[in-house]
C-alpha positions in Angstrom: 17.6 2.1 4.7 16.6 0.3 1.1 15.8 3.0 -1.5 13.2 2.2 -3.3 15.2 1.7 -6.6 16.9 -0.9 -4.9 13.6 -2.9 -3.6 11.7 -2.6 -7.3 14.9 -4.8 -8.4 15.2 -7.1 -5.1 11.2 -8.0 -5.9 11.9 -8.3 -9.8 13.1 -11.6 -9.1 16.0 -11.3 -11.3 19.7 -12.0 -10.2 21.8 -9.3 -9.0 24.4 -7.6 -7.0 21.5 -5.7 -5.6 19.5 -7.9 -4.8 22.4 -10.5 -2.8 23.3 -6.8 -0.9 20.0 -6.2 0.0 19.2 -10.1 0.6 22.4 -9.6 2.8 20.9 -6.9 4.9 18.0 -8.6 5.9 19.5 -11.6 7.3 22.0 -9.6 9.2 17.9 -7.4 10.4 19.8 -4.1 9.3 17.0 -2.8 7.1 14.3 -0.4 8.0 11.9 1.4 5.9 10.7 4.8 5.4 7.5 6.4 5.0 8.0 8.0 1.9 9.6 4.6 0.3 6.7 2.6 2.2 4.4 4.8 0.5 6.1 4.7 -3.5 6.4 0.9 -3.1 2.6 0.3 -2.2 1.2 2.5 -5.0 2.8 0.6 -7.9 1.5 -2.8 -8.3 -1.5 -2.1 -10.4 -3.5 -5.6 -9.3 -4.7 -5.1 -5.6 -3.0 -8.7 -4.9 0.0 -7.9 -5.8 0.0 -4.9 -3.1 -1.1 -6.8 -0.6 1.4 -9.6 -1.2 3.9 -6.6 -1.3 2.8 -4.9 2.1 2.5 -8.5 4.0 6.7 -8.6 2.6 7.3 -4.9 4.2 5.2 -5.2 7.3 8.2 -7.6 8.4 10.3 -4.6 8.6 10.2 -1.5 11.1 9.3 1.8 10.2 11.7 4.4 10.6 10.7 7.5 12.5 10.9 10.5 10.5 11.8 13.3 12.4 13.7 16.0 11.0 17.0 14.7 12.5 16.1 11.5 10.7 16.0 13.5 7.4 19.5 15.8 7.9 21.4 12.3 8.5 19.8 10.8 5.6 20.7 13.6 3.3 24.5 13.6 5.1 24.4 9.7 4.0 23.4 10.5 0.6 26.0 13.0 -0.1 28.9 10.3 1.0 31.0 9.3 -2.0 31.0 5.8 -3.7 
């Protein structure tokens, strides 16, 4: 899963390790998206083209279901060290 710290800088446009790793991730189809990221994403462009631009980009990605298992194994990935 792509935070979404890490998708504001893939769709900066600027060059950077971030955005080749998360460029990687696609092509390999290993990315899914969360609601709550979904959700933060789509409620920062301020121009209503730029959001749908955004949301025709993320639609090409599958949801991930959010149960609370979901959440528990998220939190265990976040705590793995660096």
């Amino acid at each position: 899963m792509v935070d979404t710290h890490l998708w504001v800088e893939f769709f900066s446009g600027k060059t950077s390790p971030v955005r080749d790793e998360v460029d990687r991730l696609i092509l390999q189809g290993r990315v899914l998206l969360a609601g709550p990221v979904f959700y933060e994403l789509l409620i920062g462009p301020r121009q209503e083209g730029q959001r749908q631009y955004l949301l025709g980009r993320l639609r090409a990605f599958p949801m991930l279901e959010t149960t609370s298992d979901v959440w528990m194994r998220m939190a265990a990935l976040g705590r793995l060290p660096s």
